[in-house]
N, C-alpha and C positions, 0 to 999 in steps of 0.2 A: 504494500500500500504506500503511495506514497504521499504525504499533510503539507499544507501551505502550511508556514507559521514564520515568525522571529528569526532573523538569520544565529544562529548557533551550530558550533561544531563542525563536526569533516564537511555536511552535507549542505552545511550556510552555504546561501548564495548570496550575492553583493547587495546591500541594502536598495540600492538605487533601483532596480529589478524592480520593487513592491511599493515605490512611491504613488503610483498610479492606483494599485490595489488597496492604498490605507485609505481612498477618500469617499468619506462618510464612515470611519470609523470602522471599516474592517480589519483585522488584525490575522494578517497568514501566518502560521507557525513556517518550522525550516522544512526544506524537502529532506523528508528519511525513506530509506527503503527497508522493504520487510514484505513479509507476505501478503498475498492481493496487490501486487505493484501494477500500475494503471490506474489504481482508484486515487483520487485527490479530494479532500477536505478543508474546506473552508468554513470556520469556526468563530464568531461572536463579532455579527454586528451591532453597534452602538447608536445607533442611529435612525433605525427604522430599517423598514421592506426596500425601499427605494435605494439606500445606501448598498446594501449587502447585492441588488441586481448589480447595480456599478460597477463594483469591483468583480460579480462575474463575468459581465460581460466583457470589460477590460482583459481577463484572462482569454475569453475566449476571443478575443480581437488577435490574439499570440500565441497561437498555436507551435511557432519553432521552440519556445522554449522550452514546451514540455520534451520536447528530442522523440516528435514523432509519435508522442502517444495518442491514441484517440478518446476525446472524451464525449459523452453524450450526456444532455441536460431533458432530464422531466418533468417538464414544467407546472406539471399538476402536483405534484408530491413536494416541490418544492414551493410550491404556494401553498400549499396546504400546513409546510411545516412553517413558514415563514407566520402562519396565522397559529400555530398551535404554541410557538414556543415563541420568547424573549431571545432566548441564546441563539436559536433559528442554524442549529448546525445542518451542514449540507455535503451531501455526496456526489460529486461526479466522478461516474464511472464509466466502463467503459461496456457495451452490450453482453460480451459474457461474461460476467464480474454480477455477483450477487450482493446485494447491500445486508451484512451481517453483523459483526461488531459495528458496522458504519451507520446502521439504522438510525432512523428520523428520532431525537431523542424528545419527548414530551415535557414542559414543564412541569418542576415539582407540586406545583399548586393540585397538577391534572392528577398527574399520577398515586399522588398520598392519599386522595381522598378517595374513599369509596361508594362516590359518588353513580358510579357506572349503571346500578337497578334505579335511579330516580333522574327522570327530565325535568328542568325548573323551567318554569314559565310564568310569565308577565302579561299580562291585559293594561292596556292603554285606553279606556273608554271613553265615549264622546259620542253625542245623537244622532251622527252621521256615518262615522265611521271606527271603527277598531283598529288598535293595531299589536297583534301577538308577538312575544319575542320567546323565544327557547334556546334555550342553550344545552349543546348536546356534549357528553365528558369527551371529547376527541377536538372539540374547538374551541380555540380562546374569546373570540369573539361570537356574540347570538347570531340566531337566523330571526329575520323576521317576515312576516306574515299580516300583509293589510288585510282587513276582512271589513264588508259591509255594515253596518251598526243594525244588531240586533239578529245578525244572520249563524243564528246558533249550529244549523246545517254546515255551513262553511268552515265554522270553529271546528267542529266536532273531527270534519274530514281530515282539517288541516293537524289536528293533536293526534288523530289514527294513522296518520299518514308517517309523523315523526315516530310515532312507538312501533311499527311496524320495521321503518327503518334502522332504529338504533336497536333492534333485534333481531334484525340479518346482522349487525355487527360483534354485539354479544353474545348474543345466540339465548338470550334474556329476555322476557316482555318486561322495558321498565313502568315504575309505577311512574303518576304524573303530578306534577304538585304545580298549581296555579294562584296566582294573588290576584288581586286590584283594588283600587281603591275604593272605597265607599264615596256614593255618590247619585246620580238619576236612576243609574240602573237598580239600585239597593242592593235586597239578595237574594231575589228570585234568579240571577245568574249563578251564585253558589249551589242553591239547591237543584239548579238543572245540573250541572257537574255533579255534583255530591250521589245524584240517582243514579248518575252513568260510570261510577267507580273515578272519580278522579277528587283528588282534595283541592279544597279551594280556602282559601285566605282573606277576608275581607280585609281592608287595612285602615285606620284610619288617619288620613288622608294631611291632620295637621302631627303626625307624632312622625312623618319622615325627615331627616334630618338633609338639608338643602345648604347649594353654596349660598353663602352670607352675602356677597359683594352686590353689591344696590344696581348693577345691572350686568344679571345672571344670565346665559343662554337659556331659555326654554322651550322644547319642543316637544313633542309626541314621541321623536325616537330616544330625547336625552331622557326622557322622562322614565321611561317602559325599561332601558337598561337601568335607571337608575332603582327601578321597583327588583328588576330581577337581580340587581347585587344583593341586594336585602333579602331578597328570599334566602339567597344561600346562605350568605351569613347567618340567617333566624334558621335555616335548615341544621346548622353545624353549630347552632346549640348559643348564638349570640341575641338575647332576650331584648338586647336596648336597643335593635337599630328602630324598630317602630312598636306599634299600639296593633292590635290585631282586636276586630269587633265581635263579641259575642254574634253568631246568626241566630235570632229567632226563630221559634219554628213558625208554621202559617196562622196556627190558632194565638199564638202570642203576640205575634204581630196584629191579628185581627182583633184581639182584646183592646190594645189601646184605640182602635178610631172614635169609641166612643169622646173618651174625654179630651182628644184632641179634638177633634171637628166641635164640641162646645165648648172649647177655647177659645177657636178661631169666631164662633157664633158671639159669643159674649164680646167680644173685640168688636164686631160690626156692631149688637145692640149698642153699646156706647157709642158708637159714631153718630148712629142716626139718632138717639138722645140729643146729642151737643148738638147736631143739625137741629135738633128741633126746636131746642134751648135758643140758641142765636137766634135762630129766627124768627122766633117770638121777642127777645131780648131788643133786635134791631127797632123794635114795632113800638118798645115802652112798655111790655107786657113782661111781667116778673113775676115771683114765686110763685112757679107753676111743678108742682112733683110730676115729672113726662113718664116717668117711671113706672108708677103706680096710676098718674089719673090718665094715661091715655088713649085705655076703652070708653070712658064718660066724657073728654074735653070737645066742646062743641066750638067746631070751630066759628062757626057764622054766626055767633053771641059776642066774640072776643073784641073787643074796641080797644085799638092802641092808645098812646099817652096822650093825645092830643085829641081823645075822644071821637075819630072816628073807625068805621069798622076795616077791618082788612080789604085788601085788596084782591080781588076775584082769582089772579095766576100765584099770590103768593097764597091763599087759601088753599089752592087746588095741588102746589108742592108740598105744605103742611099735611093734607090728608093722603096724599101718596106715602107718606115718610112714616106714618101712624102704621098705614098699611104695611108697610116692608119691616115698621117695627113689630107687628101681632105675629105677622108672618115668622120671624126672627125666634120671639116668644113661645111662640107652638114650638118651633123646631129643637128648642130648649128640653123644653119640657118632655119631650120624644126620645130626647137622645141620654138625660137623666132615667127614664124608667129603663129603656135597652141599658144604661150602664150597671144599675143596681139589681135588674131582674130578669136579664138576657141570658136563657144557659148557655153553658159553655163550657170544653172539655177541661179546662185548665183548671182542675180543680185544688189544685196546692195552691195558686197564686189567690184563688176567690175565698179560700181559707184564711190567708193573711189578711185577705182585706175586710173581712168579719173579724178577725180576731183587732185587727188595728183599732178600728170602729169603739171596740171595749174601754179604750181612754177617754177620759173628757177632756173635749175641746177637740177632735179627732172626728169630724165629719165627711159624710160618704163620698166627696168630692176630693179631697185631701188624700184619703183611703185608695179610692182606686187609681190617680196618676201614680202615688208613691210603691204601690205594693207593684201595679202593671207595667210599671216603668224603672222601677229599681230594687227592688226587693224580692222579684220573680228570679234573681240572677244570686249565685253563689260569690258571698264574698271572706277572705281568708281571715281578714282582721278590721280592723277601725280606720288604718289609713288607707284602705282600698275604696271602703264607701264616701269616707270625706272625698278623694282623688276621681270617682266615680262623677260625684256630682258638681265638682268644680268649686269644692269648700274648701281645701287644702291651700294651704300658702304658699307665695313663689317667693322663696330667699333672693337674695342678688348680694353674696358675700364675695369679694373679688379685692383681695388685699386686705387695706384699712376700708374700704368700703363695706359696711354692713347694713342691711336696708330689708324691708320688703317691699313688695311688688303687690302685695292684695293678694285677694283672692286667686285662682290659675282660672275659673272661670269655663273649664273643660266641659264636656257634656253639654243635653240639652238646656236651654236657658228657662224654658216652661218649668221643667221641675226641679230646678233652683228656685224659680219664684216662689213655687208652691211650698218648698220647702221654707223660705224667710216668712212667708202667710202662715203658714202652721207655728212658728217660731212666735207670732206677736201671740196669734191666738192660745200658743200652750202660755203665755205669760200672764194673759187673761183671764182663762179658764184652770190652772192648774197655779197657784199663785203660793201653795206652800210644798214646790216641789222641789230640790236642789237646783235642779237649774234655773227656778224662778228668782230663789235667792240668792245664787252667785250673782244674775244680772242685777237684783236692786243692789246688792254691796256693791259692785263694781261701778253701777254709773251713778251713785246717791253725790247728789249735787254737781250732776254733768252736763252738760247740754243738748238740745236733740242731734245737734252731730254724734257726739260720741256714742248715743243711745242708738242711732241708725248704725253707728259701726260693729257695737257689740252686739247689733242681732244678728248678726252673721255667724258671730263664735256662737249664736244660742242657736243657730238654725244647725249648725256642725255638730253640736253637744248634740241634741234632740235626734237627727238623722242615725246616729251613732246609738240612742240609745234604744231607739225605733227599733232598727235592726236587730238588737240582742234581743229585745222583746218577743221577737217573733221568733230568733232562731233559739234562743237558750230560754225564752219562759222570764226572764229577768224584766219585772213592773220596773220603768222609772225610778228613782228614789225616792219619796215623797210624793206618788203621783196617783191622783185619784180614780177608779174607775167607773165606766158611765154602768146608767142601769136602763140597759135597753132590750 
């Protein structure tokens, strides 16, 4: 065999020979002879793919030097190694010459891991279009795969396509592990995988960690590798690169539309209140409860400040607003009896939220976001469910600098509210319970600033103890229970 390399020894040749061959950071060893003589090795480019073609081709531009030997180049295998390894070692041989010791060496990342039964893959999604990336144990860099938005057909082909492949090469079907982000699609995408034997990953979407600098490349392609390095890494046992989302199942998921959809209801009644408020308000017309009086308000009785009666188009927007407020009303009232009297298979979750119910100040509203939304899920300790619902504190200690940051504010923001509402209410309703009396000791002669800030640490205290209640039996300290 005979190695490019470093002029040394009997078989140095004159440095000036390899000036042309070092540019882009190839590095020939000395010519040695030994067995398999004809073959030649060219050994660690620094520089990229581009460099390392340079200096072959340079060689092969000089055929007299080698004294006559023939060599022949594969241009596939050496693209292929040029993609598999860093070190990107290469053999020219010559056609009857077998590449043996001289074989395409794998980088060590490839090779250590026992990566080879599992494909990772990455989902890029977006309303229009997908974009899959996999990475197969024989290539450094992914394959990727544009697919239609929503074309689970196409998906499907394209991940049977790969497992089929990389088991003509192992002689293995690998398993398939897939991520994406949480987002439009939610997780009806998981569960379609998850039915057809493939694992899938939701991820959420702010716990990936991104370049810092205030103007980053972003794309679809930087994005989709950017998810598949994190799968590996979270494959091979590293827990911090991101947040992975419980999937609920379809009956869990279908539990909460109640009390969100009369969230979202209560949020328009109040709109069309203040709409109706103003309105009157503009006219000279005051203390009117829109609330409560307006199935009985008449409007063609109502005479503004200046003693005459409304005007005929603002009358006629006022009794539309009435109407889209009753309408509003009903649909309340509808989606409160489905919440508290709709069966449902989830019978652990409808458990806790009867048993929640048993505190005072712990009404049916309170009960079923908290049990439907945070309490149906298993949690290890006290700082999972504070960190759950975005109670937990952001430090920013960095030197002499020591500070907080507030709350981290994570999770949904509805049942944070609901959680600081239940917090005033347990202060009301439960007023000789420990946590009622850490907050009067705490804010006794403060002002409502400081009382708005400490009910965050009671809505954390209360979540925390919420939780043991249900899971370990443990009542509050001091906390009274309803009789219902």
């Amino acid at each position: 065999m005979m190695a490019i390399g470093p002029p040394n020894g009997r078989n140095a040749v004159r440095s000036n020979r390899w000036s042309s061959i070092g540019i882009g950071g190839v590095r020939p060893m000395a010519l040695t002879d030994g067995p398999g003589s004809g073959q030649i090795a060219i050994l660690g480019p620094r520089s990229g793919c581009s460099a390392a073609w340079i200096g072959i081709l340079d060689i092969l531009r000089r055929p007299a030097s080698w004294r006559g030997a023939t060599t022949t180049i594969t241009s596939r295998k050496l693209k292929d190694a040029m993609r598999r390894t860093k070190a990107a070692s290469f053999f020219l041989h010559s056609p009857s010459s077998h590449l043996t010791q001289g074989d395409l060496q794998m980088d060590h990342a490839n090779t250590d891991t026992p990566a080879e039964t599992i494909l990772h893959g990455a989902l890029e999604l977006s309303k229009n279009s997908w974009l899959l990336a996999l990475q197969f144990p024989d290539r450094a860099q992914p394959s990727l795969y544009p697919i239609r938005g929503g074309d689970t057909v196409g998906l499907m082909a394209k991940l049977m396509a790969a497992r089929d492949r990389w088991a003509k090469v192992s002689g293995k079907a690998p398993s398939i592990v897939l991520c994406y982000e949480a987002g439009y699609d939610a997780f009806w995408l998981a569960r379609f995988l998850k039915a057809r034997g493939i694992e899938c990953l939701v991820v959420d979407a702010a716990s990936m960690q991104v370049n810092r600098r205030a103007r980053r490349a972003k794309t679809d392609r930087i994005d989709v590798g950017m998810l598949l390095r994190a799968l590996i890494a979270w494959g091979q046992g590293d827990r911090h690169v991101w947040s992975v989302v419980r999937v609920p199942s379809v009956d869990e998921e279908d539990l909460r539309r109640s009390h969100r959809e009369r969230d979202r209801l209560v949020r328009e009644r109040t709109a069309h209140i203040n709409r109706i408020k103003g309105l009157l308000f503009g006219q000279g017309i005051r203390d009117i409860n829109v609330k409560t009086k307006y199935k009985t308000l008449q409007i063609d009785k109502l005479v503004t400040g200046d003693g005459c009666p409304l005007a005929p188009r603002l009358s006629s927007e006022i009794t539309r607003e009435i109407a889209r407020l009753a309408l509003i009303q009903e649909q309340i009232a509808t989606l409160e009896r489905e919440r508290d009297q709709a069966p449902t298979p989830c019978k652990a979750t409808e458990k806790k939220r009867v048993q929640l119910m048993c505190l005072t100040g712990i009404g049916p509203a309170i009960a079923a976001v908290m049990t439907r939304e945070v309490y149906y899920r298993q949690f290890d300790n006290r700082r999972q469910v504070a960190g759950f619902l975005g109670l937990a504190t952001s430090p920013h200690d960095s030197g002499d600098v020591e500070r907080s940051q507030g709350i981290s504010r994570a999770g949904r923001g509805q049942v944070r509210g609901t959680m600081i509402q239940a917090a005033w209410l347990w202060l009301k309703h439960q007023p000789k319970s420990a946590i009622t009396r850490w907050f009067v000791q705490r804010t006794a002669g403060q002002s409502g600033r400081i009382r708005r800030i400490m009910i965050v640490a009671v809505a954390r205290k209360l979540a925390i103890a919420l939780w043991r209640f249900l899971e370990q039996g443990l009542v509050p300290q001091g906390a009274m229970l309803a009789n219902r």
